[in-house]
DSSP file (Angstrom, degrees, kcal/mol; ACC not computed):
  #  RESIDUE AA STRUCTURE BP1 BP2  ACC     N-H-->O    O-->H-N    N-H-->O    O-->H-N    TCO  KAPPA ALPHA  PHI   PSI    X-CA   Y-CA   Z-CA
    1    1 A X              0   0    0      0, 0.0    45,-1.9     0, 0.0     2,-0.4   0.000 360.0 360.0 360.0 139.7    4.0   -8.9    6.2
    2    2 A X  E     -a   46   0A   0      7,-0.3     7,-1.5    43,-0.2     2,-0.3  -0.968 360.0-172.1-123.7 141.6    3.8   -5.2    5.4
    3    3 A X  E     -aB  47   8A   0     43,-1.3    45,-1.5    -2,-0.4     2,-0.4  -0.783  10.3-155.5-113.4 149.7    5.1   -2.1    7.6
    4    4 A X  E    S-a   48   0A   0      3,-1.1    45,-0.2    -2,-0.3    43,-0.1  -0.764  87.5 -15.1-147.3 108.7    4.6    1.4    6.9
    5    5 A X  S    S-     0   0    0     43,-2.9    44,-0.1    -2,-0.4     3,-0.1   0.750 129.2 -57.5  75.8  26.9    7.1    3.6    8.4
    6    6 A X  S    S+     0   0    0     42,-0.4     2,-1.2     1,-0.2    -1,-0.1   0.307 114.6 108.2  89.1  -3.2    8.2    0.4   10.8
    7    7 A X  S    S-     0   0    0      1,-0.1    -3,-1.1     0, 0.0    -1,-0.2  -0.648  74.6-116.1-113.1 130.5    4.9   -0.1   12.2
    8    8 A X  B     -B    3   0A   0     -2,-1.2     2,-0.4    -5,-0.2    -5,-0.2  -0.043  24.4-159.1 -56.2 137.7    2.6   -3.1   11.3
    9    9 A X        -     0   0    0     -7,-1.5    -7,-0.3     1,-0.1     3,-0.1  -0.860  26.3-120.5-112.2 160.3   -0.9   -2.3    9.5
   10   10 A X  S    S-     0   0    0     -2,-0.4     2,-0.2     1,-0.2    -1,-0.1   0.556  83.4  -9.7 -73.4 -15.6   -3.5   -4.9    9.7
   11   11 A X  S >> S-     0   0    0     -9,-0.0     3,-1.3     1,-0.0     4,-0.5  -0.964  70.2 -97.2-176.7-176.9   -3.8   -5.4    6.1
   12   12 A X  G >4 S+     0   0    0      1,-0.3     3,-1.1     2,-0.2     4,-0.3   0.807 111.7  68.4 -79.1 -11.4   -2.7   -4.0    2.3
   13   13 A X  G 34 S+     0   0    0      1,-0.3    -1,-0.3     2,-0.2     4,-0.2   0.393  79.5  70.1 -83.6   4.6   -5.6   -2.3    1.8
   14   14 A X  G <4 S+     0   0    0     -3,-1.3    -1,-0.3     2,-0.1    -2,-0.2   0.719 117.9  32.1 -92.0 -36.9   -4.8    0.5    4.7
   15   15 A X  S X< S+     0   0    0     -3,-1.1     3,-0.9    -4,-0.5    -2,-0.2   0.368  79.3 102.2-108.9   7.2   -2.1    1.5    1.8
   16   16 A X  T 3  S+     0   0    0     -4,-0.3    -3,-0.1     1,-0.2    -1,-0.1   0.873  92.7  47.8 -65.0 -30.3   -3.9    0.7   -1.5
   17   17 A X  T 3  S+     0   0    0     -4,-0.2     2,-0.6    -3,-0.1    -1,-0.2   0.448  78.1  97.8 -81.8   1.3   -4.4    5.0   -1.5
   18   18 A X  S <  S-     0   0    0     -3,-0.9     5,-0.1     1,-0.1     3,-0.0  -0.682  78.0-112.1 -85.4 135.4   -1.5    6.7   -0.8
   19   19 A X    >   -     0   0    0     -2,-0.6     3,-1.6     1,-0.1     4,-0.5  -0.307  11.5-127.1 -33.4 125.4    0.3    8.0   -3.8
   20   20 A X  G >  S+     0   0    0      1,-0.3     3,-1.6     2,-0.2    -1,-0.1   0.964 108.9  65.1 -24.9 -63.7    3.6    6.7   -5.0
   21   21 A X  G 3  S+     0   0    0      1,-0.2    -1,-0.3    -3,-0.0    30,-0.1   0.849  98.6  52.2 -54.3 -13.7    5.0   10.1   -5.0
   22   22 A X  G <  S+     0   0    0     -3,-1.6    29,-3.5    28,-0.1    -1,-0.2   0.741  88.7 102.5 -90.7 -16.8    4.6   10.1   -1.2
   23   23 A X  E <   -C   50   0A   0     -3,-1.6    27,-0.2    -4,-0.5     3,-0.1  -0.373  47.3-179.0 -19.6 106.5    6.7    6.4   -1.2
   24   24 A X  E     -     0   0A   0     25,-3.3     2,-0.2     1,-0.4    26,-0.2   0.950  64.2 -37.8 -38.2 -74.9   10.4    7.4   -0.1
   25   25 A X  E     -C   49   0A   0     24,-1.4    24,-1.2     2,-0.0     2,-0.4  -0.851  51.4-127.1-157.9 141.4   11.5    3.9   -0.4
   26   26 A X  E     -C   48   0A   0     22,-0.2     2,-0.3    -2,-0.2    22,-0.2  -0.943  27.7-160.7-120.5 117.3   10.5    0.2    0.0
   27   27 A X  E     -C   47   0A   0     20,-1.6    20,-1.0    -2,-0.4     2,-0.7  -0.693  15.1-144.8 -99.5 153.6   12.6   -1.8    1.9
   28   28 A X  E     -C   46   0A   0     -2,-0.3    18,-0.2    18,-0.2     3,-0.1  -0.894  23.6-151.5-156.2  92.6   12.9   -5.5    2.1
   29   29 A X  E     -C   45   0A   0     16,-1.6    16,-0.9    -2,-0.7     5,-0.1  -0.142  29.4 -94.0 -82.8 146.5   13.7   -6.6    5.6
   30   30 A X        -     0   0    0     14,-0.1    15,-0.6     1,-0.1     4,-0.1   0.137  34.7-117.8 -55.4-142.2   15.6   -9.7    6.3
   31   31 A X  S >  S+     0   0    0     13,-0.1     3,-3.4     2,-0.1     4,-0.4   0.739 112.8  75.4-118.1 -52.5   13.1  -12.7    7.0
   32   32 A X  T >> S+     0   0    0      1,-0.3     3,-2.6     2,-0.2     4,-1.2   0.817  88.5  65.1 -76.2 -36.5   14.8  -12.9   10.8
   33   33 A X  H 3> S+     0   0    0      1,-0.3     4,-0.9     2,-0.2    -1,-0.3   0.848  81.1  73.9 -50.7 -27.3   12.4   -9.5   11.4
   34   34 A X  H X>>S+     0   0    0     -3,-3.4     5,-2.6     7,-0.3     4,-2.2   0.939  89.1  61.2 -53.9 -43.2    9.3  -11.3   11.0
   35   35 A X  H <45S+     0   0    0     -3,-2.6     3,-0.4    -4,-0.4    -1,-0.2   0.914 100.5  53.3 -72.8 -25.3    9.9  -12.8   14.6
   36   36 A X  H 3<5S+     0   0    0     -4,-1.2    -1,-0.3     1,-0.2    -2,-0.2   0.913 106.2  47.4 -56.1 -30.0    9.8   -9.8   16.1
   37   37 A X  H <<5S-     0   0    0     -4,-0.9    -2,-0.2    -3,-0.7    -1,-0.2   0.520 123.2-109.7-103.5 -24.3    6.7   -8.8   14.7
   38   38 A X  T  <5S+     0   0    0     -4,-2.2     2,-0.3     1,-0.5    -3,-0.2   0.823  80.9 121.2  95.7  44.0    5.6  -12.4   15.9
   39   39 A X  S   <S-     0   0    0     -5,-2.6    -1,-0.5    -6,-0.1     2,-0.1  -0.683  73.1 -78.0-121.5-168.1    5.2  -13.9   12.4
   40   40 A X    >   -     0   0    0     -2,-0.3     3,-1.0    -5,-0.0    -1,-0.0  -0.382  44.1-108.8 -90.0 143.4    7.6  -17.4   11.3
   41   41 A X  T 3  S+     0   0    0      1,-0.3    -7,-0.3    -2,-0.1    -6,-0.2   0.669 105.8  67.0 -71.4 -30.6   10.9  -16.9   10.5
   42   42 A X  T 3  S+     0   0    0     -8,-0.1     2,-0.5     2,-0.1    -1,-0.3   0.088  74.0  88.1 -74.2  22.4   10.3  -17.5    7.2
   43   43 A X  S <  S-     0   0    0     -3,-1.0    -9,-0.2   -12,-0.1    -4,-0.1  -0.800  73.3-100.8-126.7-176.9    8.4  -15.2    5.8
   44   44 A X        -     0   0    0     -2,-0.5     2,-0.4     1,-0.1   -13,-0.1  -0.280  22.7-148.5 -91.0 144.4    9.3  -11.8    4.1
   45   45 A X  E     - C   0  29A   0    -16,-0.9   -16,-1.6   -15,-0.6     2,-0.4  -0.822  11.8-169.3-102.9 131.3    9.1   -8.2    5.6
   46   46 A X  E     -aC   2  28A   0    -45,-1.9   -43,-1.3    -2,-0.4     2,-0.3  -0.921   2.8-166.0-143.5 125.6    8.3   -5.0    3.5
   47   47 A X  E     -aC   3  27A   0    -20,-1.0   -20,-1.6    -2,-0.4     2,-0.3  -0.711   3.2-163.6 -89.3 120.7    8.6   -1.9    4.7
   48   48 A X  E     -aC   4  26A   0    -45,-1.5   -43,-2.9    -2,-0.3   -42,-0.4  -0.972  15.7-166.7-111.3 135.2    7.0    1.3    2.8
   49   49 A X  E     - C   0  25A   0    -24,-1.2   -25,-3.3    -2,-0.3   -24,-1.4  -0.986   2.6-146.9-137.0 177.7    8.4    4.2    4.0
   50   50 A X  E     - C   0  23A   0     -2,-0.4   -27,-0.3   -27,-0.2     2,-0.1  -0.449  23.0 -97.7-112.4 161.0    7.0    7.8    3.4
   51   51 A X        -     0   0    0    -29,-3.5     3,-0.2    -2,-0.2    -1,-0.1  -0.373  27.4-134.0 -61.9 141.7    8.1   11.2    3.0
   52   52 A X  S    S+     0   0    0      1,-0.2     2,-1.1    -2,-0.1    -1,-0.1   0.954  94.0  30.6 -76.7 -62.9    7.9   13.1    6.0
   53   53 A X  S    S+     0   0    0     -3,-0.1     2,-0.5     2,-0.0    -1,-0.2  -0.626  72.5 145.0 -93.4 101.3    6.3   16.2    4.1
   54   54 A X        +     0   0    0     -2,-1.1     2,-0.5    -3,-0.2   -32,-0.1  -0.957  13.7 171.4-128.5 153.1    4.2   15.6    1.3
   55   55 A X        +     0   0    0     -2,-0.5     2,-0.3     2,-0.0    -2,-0.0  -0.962   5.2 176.0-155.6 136.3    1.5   17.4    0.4
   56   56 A X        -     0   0    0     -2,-0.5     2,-0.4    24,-0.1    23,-0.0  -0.990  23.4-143.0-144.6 138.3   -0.7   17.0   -3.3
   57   57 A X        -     0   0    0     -2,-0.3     2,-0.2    23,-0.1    23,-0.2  -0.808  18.5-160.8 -87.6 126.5   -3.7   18.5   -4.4
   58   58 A X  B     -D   79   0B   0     21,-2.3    21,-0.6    -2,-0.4     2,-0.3  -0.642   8.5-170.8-115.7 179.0   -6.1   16.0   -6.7
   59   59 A X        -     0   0    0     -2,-0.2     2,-0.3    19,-0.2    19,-0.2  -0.885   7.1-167.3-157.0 121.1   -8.9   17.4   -9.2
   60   60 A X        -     0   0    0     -2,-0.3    17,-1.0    17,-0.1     2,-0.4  -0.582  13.6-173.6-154.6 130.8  -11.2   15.6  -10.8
   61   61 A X  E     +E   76   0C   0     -2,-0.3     2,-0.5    15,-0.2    15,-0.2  -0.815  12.6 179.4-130.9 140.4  -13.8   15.6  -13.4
   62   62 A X  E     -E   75   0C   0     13,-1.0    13,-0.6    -2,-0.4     2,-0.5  -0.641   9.3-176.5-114.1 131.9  -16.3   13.7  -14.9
   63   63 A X        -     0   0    0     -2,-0.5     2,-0.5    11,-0.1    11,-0.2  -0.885  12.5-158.2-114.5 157.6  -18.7   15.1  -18.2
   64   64 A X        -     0   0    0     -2,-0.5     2,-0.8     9,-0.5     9,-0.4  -0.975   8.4-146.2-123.0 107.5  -21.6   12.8  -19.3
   65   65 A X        -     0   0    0     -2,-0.5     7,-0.1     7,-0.1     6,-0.1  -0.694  25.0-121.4 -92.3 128.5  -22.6   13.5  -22.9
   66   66 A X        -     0   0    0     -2,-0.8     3,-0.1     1,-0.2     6,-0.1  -0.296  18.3-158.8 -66.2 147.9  -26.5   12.8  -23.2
   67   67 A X  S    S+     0   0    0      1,-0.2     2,-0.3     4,-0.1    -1,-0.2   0.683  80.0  19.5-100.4 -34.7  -27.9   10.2  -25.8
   68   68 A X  S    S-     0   0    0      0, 0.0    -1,-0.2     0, 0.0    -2,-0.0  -0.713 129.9 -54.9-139.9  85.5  -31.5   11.1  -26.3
   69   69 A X  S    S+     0   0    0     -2,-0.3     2,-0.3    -3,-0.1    -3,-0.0   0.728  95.9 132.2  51.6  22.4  -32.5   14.8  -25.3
   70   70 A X        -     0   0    0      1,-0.1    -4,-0.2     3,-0.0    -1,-0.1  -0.706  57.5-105.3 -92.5 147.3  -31.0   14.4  -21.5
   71   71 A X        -     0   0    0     -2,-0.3     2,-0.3    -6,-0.1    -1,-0.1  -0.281  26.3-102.6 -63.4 161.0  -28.9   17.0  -20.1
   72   72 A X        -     0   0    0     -7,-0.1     2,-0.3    -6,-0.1    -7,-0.1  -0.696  33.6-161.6 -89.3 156.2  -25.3   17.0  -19.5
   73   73 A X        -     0   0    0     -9,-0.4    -9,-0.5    -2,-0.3     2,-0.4  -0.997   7.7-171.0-150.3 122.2  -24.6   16.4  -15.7
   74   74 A X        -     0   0    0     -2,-0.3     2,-0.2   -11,-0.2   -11,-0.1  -0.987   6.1-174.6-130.5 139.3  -21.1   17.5  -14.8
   75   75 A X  E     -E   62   0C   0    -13,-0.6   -13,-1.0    -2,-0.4     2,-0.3  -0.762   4.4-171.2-133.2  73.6  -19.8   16.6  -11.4
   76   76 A X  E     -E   61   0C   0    -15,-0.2     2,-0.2    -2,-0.2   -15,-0.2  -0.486   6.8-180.0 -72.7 149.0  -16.2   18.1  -10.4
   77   77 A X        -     0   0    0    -17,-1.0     2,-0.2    -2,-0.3   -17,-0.1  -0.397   8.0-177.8-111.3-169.2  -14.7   16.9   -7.4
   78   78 A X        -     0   0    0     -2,-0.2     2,-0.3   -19,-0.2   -19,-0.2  -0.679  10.3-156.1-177.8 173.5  -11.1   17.9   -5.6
   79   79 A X  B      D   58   0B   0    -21,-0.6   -21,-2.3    -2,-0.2    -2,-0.0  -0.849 360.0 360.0-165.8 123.8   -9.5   16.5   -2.4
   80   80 A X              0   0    0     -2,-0.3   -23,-0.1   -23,-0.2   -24,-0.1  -0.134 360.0 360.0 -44.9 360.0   -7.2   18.0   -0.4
Protein backbone atom coordinates (compact mmCIF):
# COMPACT_ATOMS: atom_id res chain seq x y z
CA UNK A 1 0.00 0.00 0.00
CA UNK A 2 1.39 3.43 -0.79
CA UNK A 3 0.64 6.96 1.02
CA UNK A 4 1.73 10.27 -0.08
CA UNK A 5 1.91 12.67 2.67
CA UNK A 6 -0.30 10.07 4.93
CA UNK A 7 -3.11 9.98 2.58
CA UNK A 8 -3.87 6.89 0.40
CA UNK A 9 -3.58 7.27 -3.63
CA UNK A 10 -5.40 4.79 -5.69
CA UNK A 11 -2.48 3.56 -7.36
CA UNK A 12 1.64 4.05 -8.13
CA UNK A 13 1.13 5.65 -11.11
CA UNK A 14 -0.45 8.98 -9.39
CA UNK A 15 3.46 9.32 -8.25
CA UNK A 16 5.45 7.73 -11.20
CA UNK A 17 6.04 12.03 -12.03
CA UNK A 18 7.00 13.74 -9.22
CA UNK A 19 10.74 14.33 -8.93
CA UNK A 20 12.93 12.78 -6.39
CA UNK A 21 14.21 16.10 -5.41
CA UNK A 22 10.67 16.93 -4.19
CA UNK A 23 10.88 13.29 -1.95
CA UNK A 24 11.60 14.48 1.73
CA UNK A 25 11.69 11.02 2.91
CA UNK A 26 10.08 7.54 2.49
CA UNK A 27 8.89 5.90 5.41
CA UNK A 28 8.15 2.40 6.01
CA UNK A 29 5.19 2.09 8.35
CA UNK A 30 4.71 -0.81 10.63
CA UNK A 31 2.37 -3.61 8.90
CA UNK A 32 -0.25 -2.89 12.01
CA UNK A 33 -1.07 0.56 9.84
CA UNK A 34 -2.48 -1.30 7.00
CA UNK A 35 -5.66 -2.00 9.16
CA UNK A 36 -6.40 1.36 9.49
CA UNK A 37 -6.34 2.01 6.01
CA UNK A 38 -8.59 -1.22 5.78
CA UNK A 39 -5.92 -3.51 4.13
CA UNK A 40 -4.70 -7.14 6.07
CA UNK A 41 -2.46 -6.87 8.72
CA UNK A 42 0.10 -8.23 6.86
CA UNK A 43 1.00 -6.22 4.38
CA UNK A 44 3.58 -3.27 4.17
CA UNK A 45 2.87 0.55 4.29
CA UNK A 46 5.06 3.22 2.38
CA UNK A 47 4.73 6.49 2.92
CA UNK A 48 6.36 9.24 0.40
CA UNK A 49 6.47 12.27 1.94
CA UNK A 50 7.17 15.70 0.07
CA UNK A 51 8.74 18.88 0.64
CA UNK A 52 6.39 21.43 1.58
CA UNK A 53 7.96 24.02 -0.94
CA UNK A 54 9.48 22.84 -3.98
CA UNK A 55 9.46 24.38 -6.99
CA UNK A 56 11.65 23.27 -10.44
CA UNK A 57 11.74 24.52 -13.74
CA UNK A 58 12.20 21.54 -16.64
CA UNK A 59 13.48 22.42 -20.35
CA UNK A 60 13.53 20.37 -22.92
CA UNK A 61 14.74 19.74 -26.34
CA UNK A 62 14.55 17.59 -29.13
CA UNK A 63 16.75 18.29 -32.75
CA UNK A 64 16.08 15.77 -35.64
CA UNK A 65 18.94 15.69 -38.18
CA UNK A 66 17.40 15.03 -41.68
CA UNK A 67 18.52 11.87 -43.81
CA UNK A 68 17.65 12.66 -47.41
CA UNK A 69 17.14 16.50 -48.21
CA UNK A 70 14.25 16.97 -45.24
CA UNK A 71 14.47 19.78 -42.90
CA UNK A 72 15.47 19.88 -39.43
CA UNK A 73 12.37 20.14 -37.20
CA UNK A 74 13.25 21.33 -33.78
CA UNK A 75 10.58 21.26 -31.04
CA UNK A 76 11.54 22.87 -27.51
CA UNK A 77 9.28 22.40 -24.83
CA UNK A 78 9.49 23.70 -20.92
CA UNK A 79 7.05 23.06 -18.00
CA UNK A 80 6.56 24.94 -15.15
Amino acid sequence: MVLLNGRRISSFSEIRDIPTEAIQRVEILPEEVALKYGYRADQKVVNFVLRRRFRAVTAEAIDRMPTEGARTRRRPSSIY
